[in-house]
N, C-alpha and C positions, 0 to 999 in steps of 0.2 A: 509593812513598815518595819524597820530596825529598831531596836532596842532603842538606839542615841536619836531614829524621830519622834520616836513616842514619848522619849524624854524632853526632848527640844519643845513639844508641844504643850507639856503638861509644864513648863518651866516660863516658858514664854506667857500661860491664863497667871500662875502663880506671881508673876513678877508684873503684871498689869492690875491684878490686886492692891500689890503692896504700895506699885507707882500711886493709885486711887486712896487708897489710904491714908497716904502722908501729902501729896498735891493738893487735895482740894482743900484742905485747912491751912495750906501755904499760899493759895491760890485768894481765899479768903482775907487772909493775913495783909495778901501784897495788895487787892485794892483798897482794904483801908487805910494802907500807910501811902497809895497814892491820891486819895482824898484827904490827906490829912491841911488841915489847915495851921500850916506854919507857913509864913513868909522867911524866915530864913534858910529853911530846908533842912534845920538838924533834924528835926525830928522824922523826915522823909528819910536821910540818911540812917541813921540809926534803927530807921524800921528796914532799911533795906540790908542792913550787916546782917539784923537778926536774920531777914529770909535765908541769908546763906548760910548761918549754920542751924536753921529749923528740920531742914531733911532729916537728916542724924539724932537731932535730941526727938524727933517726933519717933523716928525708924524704935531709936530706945525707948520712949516712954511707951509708947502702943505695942513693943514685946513686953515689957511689965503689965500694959493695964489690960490688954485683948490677947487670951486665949487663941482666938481663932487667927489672929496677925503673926501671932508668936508661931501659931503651926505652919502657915505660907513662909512663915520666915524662916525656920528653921530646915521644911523641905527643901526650898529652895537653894540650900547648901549644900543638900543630902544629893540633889541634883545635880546639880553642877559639878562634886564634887566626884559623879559617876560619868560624868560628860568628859572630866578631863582623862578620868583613868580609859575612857573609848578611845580619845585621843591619843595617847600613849600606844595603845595597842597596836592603833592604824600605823602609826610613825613606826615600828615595832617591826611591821611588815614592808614599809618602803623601804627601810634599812637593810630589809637581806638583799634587795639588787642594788647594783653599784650603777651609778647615771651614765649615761650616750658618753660617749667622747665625742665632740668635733668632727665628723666625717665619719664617722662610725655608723656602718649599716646597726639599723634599730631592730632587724631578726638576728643579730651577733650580738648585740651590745646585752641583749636580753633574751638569750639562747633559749628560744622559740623552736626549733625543731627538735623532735624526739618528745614532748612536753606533752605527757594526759590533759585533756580538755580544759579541766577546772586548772591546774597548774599552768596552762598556756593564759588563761583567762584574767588569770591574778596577776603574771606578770604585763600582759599586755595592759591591764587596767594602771598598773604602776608607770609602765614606762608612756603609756598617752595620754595620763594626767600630767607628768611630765616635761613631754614636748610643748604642752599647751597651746596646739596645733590637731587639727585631722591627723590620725593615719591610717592609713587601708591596708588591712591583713587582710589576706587571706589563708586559709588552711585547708588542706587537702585531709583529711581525717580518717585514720582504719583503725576501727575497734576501739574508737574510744582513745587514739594515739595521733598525734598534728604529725605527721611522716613526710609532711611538703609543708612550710610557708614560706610567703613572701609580701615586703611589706614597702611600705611607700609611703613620706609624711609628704603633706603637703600644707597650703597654707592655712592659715588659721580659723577659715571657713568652707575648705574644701579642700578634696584630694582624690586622688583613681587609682586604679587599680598598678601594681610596680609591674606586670607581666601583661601580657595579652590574654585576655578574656578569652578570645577565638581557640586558644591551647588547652583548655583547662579540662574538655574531654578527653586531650589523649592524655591528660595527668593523671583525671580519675579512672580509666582505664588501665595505663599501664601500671598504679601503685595500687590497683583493688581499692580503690578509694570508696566508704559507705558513707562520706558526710563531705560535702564543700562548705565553711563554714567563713562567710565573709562580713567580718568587724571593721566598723569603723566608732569613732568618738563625736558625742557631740561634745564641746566644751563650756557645758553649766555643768553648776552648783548645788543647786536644789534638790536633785535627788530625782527628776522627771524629765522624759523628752517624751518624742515622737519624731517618725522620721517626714523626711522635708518632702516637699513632690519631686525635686531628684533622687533622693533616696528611692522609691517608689519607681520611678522609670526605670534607674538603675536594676532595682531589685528585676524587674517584667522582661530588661534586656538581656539579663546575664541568662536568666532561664531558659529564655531563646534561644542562646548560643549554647547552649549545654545542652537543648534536645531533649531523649530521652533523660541525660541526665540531671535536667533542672528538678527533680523532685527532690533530688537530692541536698540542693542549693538550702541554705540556711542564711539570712541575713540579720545582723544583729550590730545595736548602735549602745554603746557603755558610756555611762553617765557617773556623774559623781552628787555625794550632798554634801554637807557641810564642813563632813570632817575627812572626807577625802573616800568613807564607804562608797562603793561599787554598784550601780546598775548595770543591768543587762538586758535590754528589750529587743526583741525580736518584732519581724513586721515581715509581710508577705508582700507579692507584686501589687495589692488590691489597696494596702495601707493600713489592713486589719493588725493591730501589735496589739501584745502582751509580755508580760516579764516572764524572762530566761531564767534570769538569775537574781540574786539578792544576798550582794555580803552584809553579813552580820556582824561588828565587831567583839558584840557579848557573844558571841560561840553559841 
Protein backbone atom coordinates (compact mmCIF):
# COMPACT_ATOMS: atom_id res chain seq x y z
CA UNK A 1 0.00 0.00 0.00
CA UNK A 2 1.08 3.77 -0.58
CA UNK A 3 1.68 6.25 1.87
CA UNK A 4 -2.06 8.22 0.61
CA UNK A 5 -3.87 4.23 1.14
CA UNK A 6 -2.66 3.84 4.42
CA UNK A 7 -3.67 7.32 5.08
CA UNK A 8 -7.12 7.04 3.35
CA UNK A 9 -7.67 3.99 5.68
CA UNK A 10 -6.70 5.36 8.88
CA UNK A 11 -8.80 8.61 7.93
CA UNK A 12 -11.72 6.91 6.82
CA UNK A 13 -11.92 4.44 10.84
CA UNK A 14 -11.20 8.14 12.25
CA UNK A 15 -13.95 9.96 10.58
CA UNK A 16 -16.55 7.14 11.26
CA UNK A 17 -15.72 7.75 15.02
CA UNK A 18 -16.30 11.25 14.93
CA UNK A 19 -19.61 10.60 12.46
CA UNK A 20 -20.60 8.12 15.83
CA UNK A 21 -19.93 10.52 18.12
CA UNK A 22 -21.99 13.46 17.28
CA UNK A 23 -24.97 11.13 15.20
CA UNK A 24 -26.21 9.22 17.80
CA UNK A 25 -27.00 12.15 20.27
CA UNK A 26 -28.56 13.85 17.25
CA UNK A 27 -30.06 10.74 16.33
CA UNK A 28 -31.57 10.65 19.91
CA UNK A 29 -32.39 14.36 19.83
CA UNK A 30 -34.54 13.84 16.36
CA UNK A 31 -36.93 11.13 17.60
CA UNK A 32 -37.88 13.02 20.53
CA UNK A 33 -38.63 15.92 18.75
CA UNK A 34 -40.67 13.64 16.37
CA UNK A 35 -42.79 12.43 19.28
CA UNK A 36 -43.22 15.50 20.63
CA UNK A 37 -46.69 16.21 21.33
CA UNK A 38 -47.64 19.56 20.00
CA UNK A 39 -50.49 19.90 17.71
CA UNK A 40 -49.33 22.93 16.28
CA UNK A 41 -45.84 21.78 15.15
CA UNK A 42 -43.62 24.68 16.63
CA UNK A 43 -42.33 22.87 18.67
CA UNK A 44 -41.42 19.82 16.08
CA UNK A 45 -40.02 22.74 14.11
CA UNK A 46 -37.86 24.32 16.38
CA UNK A 47 -36.56 20.94 17.37
CA UNK A 48 -35.82 20.48 13.99
CA UNK A 49 -33.67 24.00 13.44
CA UNK A 50 -31.83 22.87 16.36
CA UNK A 51 -30.92 19.35 14.68
CA UNK A 52 -29.34 21.31 12.06
CA UNK A 53 -26.99 23.34 13.74
CA UNK A 54 -26.31 20.23 16.62
CA UNK A 55 -23.49 18.63 14.39
CA UNK A 56 -21.11 21.71 14.79
CA UNK A 57 -22.04 22.85 18.44
CA UNK A 58 -21.80 18.85 19.44
CA UNK A 59 -18.24 18.45 16.83
CA UNK A 60 -17.24 21.80 19.45
CA UNK A 61 -18.50 20.75 22.68
CA UNK A 62 -16.95 17.05 22.58
CA UNK A 63 -13.30 18.73 21.44
CA UNK A 64 -13.68 20.70 24.84
CA UNK A 65 -15.21 17.94 26.94
CA UNK A 66 -13.52 14.41 25.32
CA UNK A 67 -9.78 14.08 25.10
CA UNK A 68 -10.08 11.17 23.02
CA UNK A 69 -12.68 13.06 20.24
CA UNK A 70 -10.44 16.03 20.43
CA UNK A 71 -7.42 13.50 19.33
CA UNK A 72 -9.62 11.70 16.10
CA UNK A 73 -10.44 15.24 15.60
CA UNK A 74 -7.49 16.92 15.38
CA UNK A 75 -5.70 13.83 13.42
CA UNK A 76 -8.06 13.88 11.14
CA UNK A 77 -6.69 17.18 9.88
CA UNK A 78 -3.21 16.22 10.23
CA UNK A 79 -4.65 13.73 7.70
CA UNK A 80 -6.11 15.07 5.30
CA UNK A 81 -3.96 17.81 5.48
CA UNK A 82 -1.16 15.12 4.12
CA UNK A 83 -3.73 13.63 1.56
CA UNK A 84 -3.90 17.00 -0.01
CA UNK A 85 -0.01 17.79 -0.16
CA UNK A 86 -0.01 13.79 -2.07
CA UNK A 87 -2.38 15.33 -4.19
CA UNK A 88 -0.24 18.10 -5.29
CA UNK A 89 2.50 16.06 -5.87
CA UNK A 90 0.70 13.53 -8.26
CA UNK A 91 -0.73 16.87 -10.20
CA UNK A 92 2.98 17.98 -10.01
CA UNK A 93 3.85 15.08 -12.24
CA UNK A 94 0.93 15.00 -14.77
CA UNK A 95 2.00 18.64 -15.29
CA UNK A 96 5.56 17.86 -16.91
CA UNK A 97 3.64 15.94 -20.09
CA UNK A 98 1.69 18.18 -22.01
CA UNK A 99 -1.89 16.18 -23.13
CA UNK A 100 -2.69 14.22 -26.89
CA UNK A 101 -3.75 16.69 -29.53
CA UNK A 102 -6.66 15.62 -31.61
CA UNK A 103 -5.16 12.87 -33.98
CA UNK A 104 -2.12 12.88 -32.51
CA UNK A 105 -0.42 9.39 -32.20
CA UNK A 106 -0.31 8.64 -28.23
CA UNK A 107 3.81 7.14 -28.75
CA UNK A 108 4.53 11.10 -30.07
CA UNK A 109 2.36 12.81 -28.09
CA UNK A 110 4.10 11.19 -25.00
CA UNK A 111 7.60 10.25 -26.63
CA UNK A 112 7.63 6.78 -25.57
CA UNK A 113 10.61 5.65 -27.72
CA UNK A 114 14.17 5.99 -26.35
CA UNK A 115 12.53 6.13 -22.58
CA UNK A 116 14.22 3.69 -19.50
CA UNK A 117 11.47 1.30 -18.28
CA UNK A 118 10.36 3.21 -15.27
CA UNK A 119 10.38 6.55 -17.24
CA UNK A 120 8.33 4.88 -20.20
CA UNK A 121 5.99 3.56 -17.16
CA UNK A 122 5.18 7.08 -15.72
CA UNK A 123 4.56 8.49 -18.79
CA UNK A 124 2.40 5.77 -20.15
CA UNK A 125 0.50 5.71 -16.80
CA UNK A 126 -0.10 9.71 -17.28
CA UNK A 127 -1.01 9.56 -20.73
CA UNK A 128 -3.82 6.29 -20.17
CA UNK A 129 -5.18 7.71 -17.27
CA UNK A 130 -5.79 10.43 -19.57
CA UNK A 131 -7.42 8.91 -22.48
CA UNK A 132 -9.76 7.38 -20.08
CA UNK A 133 -10.00 4.58 -22.58
CA UNK A 134 -7.67 1.20 -23.11
CA UNK A 135 -4.54 1.47 -24.74
CA UNK A 136 -2.14 -1.14 -25.95
CA UNK A 137 1.69 -0.59 -25.86
CA UNK A 138 3.69 -2.36 -26.63
CA UNK A 139 7.61 -2.16 -26.06
CA UNK A 140 10.31 -3.85 -27.54
CA UNK A 141 12.95 -3.43 -24.65
CA UNK A 142 17.23 -3.86 -24.60
CA UNK A 143 18.97 -3.23 -21.49
CA UNK A 144 16.61 -1.78 -19.55
CA UNK A 145 15.75 0.85 -22.82
CA UNK A 146 11.85 0.82 -24.91
CA UNK A 147 14.13 1.01 -28.48
CA UNK A 148 10.68 -0.01 -30.34
CA UNK A 149 6.99 1.10 -29.19
CA UNK A 150 3.90 1.03 -30.48
CA UNK A 151 0.60 1.89 -29.27
CA UNK A 152 -3.12 1.80 -29.96
CA UNK A 153 -6.07 3.38 -27.91
CA UNK A 154 -9.12 1.81 -28.29
CA UNK A 155 -12.34 1.94 -26.64
CA UNK A 156 -13.12 2.29 -23.42
CA UNK A 157 -13.27 -1.34 -22.46
CA UNK A 158 -11.10 -2.77 -24.85
CA UNK A 159 -8.39 -2.49 -27.34
CA UNK A 160 -5.32 -4.60 -29.54
CA UNK A 161 -2.54 -4.67 -30.30
CA UNK A 162 -1.56 -1.24 -33.16
CA UNK A 163 0.93 -3.89 -35.23
CA UNK A 164 0.87 -7.41 -35.98
CA UNK A 165 1.48 -9.80 -33.31
CA UNK A 166 2.91 -12.36 -36.06
CA UNK A 167 6.06 -9.55 -36.45
CA UNK A 168 7.20 -9.17 -33.23
CA UNK A 169 9.86 -12.00 -33.52
CA UNK A 170 11.66 -10.59 -36.33
CA UNK A 171 11.55 -7.18 -33.93
CA UNK A 172 13.00 -8.93 -31.09
CA UNK A 173 15.46 -10.31 -33.31
CA UNK A 174 16.59 -7.83 -35.39
CA UNK A 175 16.81 -4.98 -32.35
CA UNK A 176 18.57 -7.73 -29.83
CA UNK A 177 15.54 -7.33 -28.01
CA UNK A 178 15.82 -9.08 -23.99
CA UNK A 179 12.16 -7.93 -22.85
CA UNK A 180 8.70 -7.57 -25.03
CA UNK A 181 6.84 -5.67 -22.46
CA UNK A 182 3.10 -5.42 -23.41
CA UNK A 183 0.75 -2.66 -21.13
CA UNK A 184 -2.47 -2.16 -21.43
CA UNK A 185 -5.06 -0.12 -18.69
CA UNK A 186 -7.66 -1.14 -16.79
CA UNK A 187 -9.89 1.97 -16.05
CA UNK A 188 -10.58 1.94 -12.07
CA UNK A 189 -9.83 3.91 -9.32
CA UNK A 190 -9.29 1.97 -6.52
CA UNK A 191 -5.99 1.11 -6.69
CA UNK A 192 -6.64 -2.94 -7.65
CA UNK A 193 -7.50 -5.16 -10.83
CA UNK A 194 -6.85 -8.20 -12.27
CA UNK A 195 -6.78 -9.30 -15.69
CA UNK A 196 -9.94 -10.34 -17.44
CA UNK A 197 -10.18 -13.97 -19.30
CA UNK A 198 -9.11 -11.99 -22.40
CA UNK A 199 -6.38 -10.55 -20.99
CA UNK A 200 -5.32 -14.31 -20.14
CA UNK A 201 -5.95 -15.75 -23.84
CA UNK A 202 -4.31 -12.75 -25.03
CA UNK A 203 -1.38 -13.27 -22.78
CA UNK A 204 -1.30 -17.58 -23.91
CA UNK A 205 -1.67 -16.23 -27.73
CA UNK A 206 0.95 -13.76 -27.95
CA UNK A 207 3.42 -16.39 -26.36
CA UNK A 208 2.68 -18.66 -29.14
CA UNK A 209 3.47 -16.40 -31.80
CA UNK A 210 6.61 -15.35 -30.31
CA UNK A 211 7.90 -19.19 -30.06
CA UNK A 212 11.05 -19.48 -28.65
CA UNK A 213 10.52 -15.90 -27.79
CA UNK A 214 7.43 -15.92 -25.55
CA UNK A 215 9.61 -16.27 -22.40
CA UNK A 216 10.59 -13.21 -23.01
CA UNK A 217 6.83 -11.70 -23.21
CA UNK A 218 5.98 -9.62 -20.05
CA UNK A 219 2.26 -8.58 -19.80
CA UNK A 220 1.26 -5.99 -17.64
CA UNK A 221 -2.24 -4.01 -16.78
CA UNK A 222 -1.86 -0.26 -14.77
CA UNK A 223 -4.33 0.86 -12.71
CA UNK A 224 -4.92 3.97 -10.81
CA UNK A 225 -6.30 4.82 -6.84
CA UNK A 226 -7.78 7.70 -5.78
CA UNK A 227 -5.45 10.32 -6.36
CA UNK A 228 -4.48 9.31 -9.71
CA UNK A 229 -1.10 6.91 -7.95
CA UNK A 230 -0.09 4.12 -10.32
CA UNK A 231 -0.32 0.34 -10.37
CA UNK A 232 1.38 -2.16 -12.18
CA UNK A 233 0.35 -5.70 -12.13
CA UNK A 234 1.62 -8.14 -14.07
CA UNK A 235 -0.15 -11.74 -14.98
CA UNK A 236 1.10 -14.68 -16.86
CA UNK A 237 -0.91 -16.99 -19.72
CA UNK A 238 -2.36 -19.04 -16.60
CA UNK A 239 -3.94 -15.71 -14.78
CA UNK A 240 -1.41 -16.12 -11.84
CA UNK A 241 -0.70 -11.80 -11.19
CA UNK A 242 1.23 -10.01 -8.88
CA UNK A 243 2.51 -6.34 -8.51
CA UNK A 244 5.12 -4.90 -10.84
CA UNK A 245 5.09 -1.75 -9.64
CA UNK A 246 3.81 0.60 -7.12
CA UNK A 247 4.11 4.57 -7.31
CA UNK A 248 4.46 6.05 -4.28
CA UNK A 249 3.77 9.79 -4.02
CA UNK A 250 5.54 10.28 -0.50
CA UNK A 251 8.91 9.14 -2.22
Amino acid sequence: MSRYETLQAELRKLRVRQACAVMVPIAVAALLAAHADDTSGARVWAALAILVALPLILHQLWRVTFPAYRAWSDRSSQVAAEINDLRRRIAGVFERYRERQKGELFKKAYDLNGRPVRELEEALSVGMYRERREVFVTAFVRAGVAVRVTASIGSPLRCSAADSPARWREHVERLRCDEIRQYHNHPVHNGRTRPSPTDIRTSASLKSLLGPSGSQLRSLIICWNGIREWKIFEHDETGRTWLHFEFDAAG
